[in-house]
N, C-alpha and C positions, 0 to 999 in steps of 0.2 A: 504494500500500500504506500502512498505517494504521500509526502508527510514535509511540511516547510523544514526550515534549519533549524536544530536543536538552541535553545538559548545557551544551552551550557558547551555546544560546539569545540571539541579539542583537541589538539593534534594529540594520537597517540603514539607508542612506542612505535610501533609496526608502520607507520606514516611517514613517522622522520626517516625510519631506514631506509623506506622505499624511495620518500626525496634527494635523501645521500647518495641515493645510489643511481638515479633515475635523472635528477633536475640539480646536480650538485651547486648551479650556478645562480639557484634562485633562494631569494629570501625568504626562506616558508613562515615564518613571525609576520614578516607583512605581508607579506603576500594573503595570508589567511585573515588578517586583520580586513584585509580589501574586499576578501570572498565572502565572508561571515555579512558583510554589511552590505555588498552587493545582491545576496541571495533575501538579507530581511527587508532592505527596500525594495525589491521587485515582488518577495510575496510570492515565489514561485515553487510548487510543490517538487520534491521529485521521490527517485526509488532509494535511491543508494549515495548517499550523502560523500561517501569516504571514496565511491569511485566519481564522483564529482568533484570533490579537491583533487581528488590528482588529476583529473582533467584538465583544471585551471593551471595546474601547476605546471602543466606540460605545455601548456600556452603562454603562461607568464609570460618566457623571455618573449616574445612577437609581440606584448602589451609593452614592454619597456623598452622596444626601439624606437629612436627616433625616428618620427615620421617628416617626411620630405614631400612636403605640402602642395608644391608647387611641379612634381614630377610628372600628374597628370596632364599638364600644360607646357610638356615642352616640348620649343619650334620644331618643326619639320621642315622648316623652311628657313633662310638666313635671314637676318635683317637687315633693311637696306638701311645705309647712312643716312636716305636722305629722310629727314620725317614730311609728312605734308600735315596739311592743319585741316583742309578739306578734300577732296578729290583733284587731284590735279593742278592743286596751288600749294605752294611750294613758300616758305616765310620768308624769304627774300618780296615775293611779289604782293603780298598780303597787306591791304593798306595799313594795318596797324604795325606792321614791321618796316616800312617804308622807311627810308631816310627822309627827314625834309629838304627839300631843293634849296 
């Protein structure tokens, strides 16, 4: 039966080892702090609590990489030097760039 997170939620013996041995590189102390809070704000039932942390836990590092925000945005194409301001006009010819005579 499908059952929210225990209040008393704790890593056991048999957790840590698996972590040591599995995710050596994650911080299972916060990491669990995040899960425990994550799983009672969302409210969301499940079967087996203990193979849902290590779920997380196997996820963790992919949660703690920097994300490169801007990688789905880039050019395909070069960009030209010259900028224009509207179609076909160019800031040199732009009366508000104009020199005065």
């Amino acid at each position: 039966m499908k059952t929210l997170i225990p209040t008393d939620f704790v890593i056991t013996e048999e957790m840590r080892a698996w972590a040591k041995k599995k995710v050596p590189q994650v911080d299972i102390e916060a990491q669990t702090e995040v899960f425990c809070d994550y799983w009672r704000a969302h409210g969301k039932k499940m079967m087996d609590w203990a193979a849902t942390w290590r779920n997380w836990m196997r996820r963790a590092p992919e949660f703690s990489r920097p994300v490169n925000r801007f990688s789905q945005f880039e050019r395909t194409r070069p960009v030209t030097p010259t900028r224009t301001i509207a179609p076909g006009v160019q800031p040199r010819e732009h009366p508000l760039f104009r020199k005065p005579s």
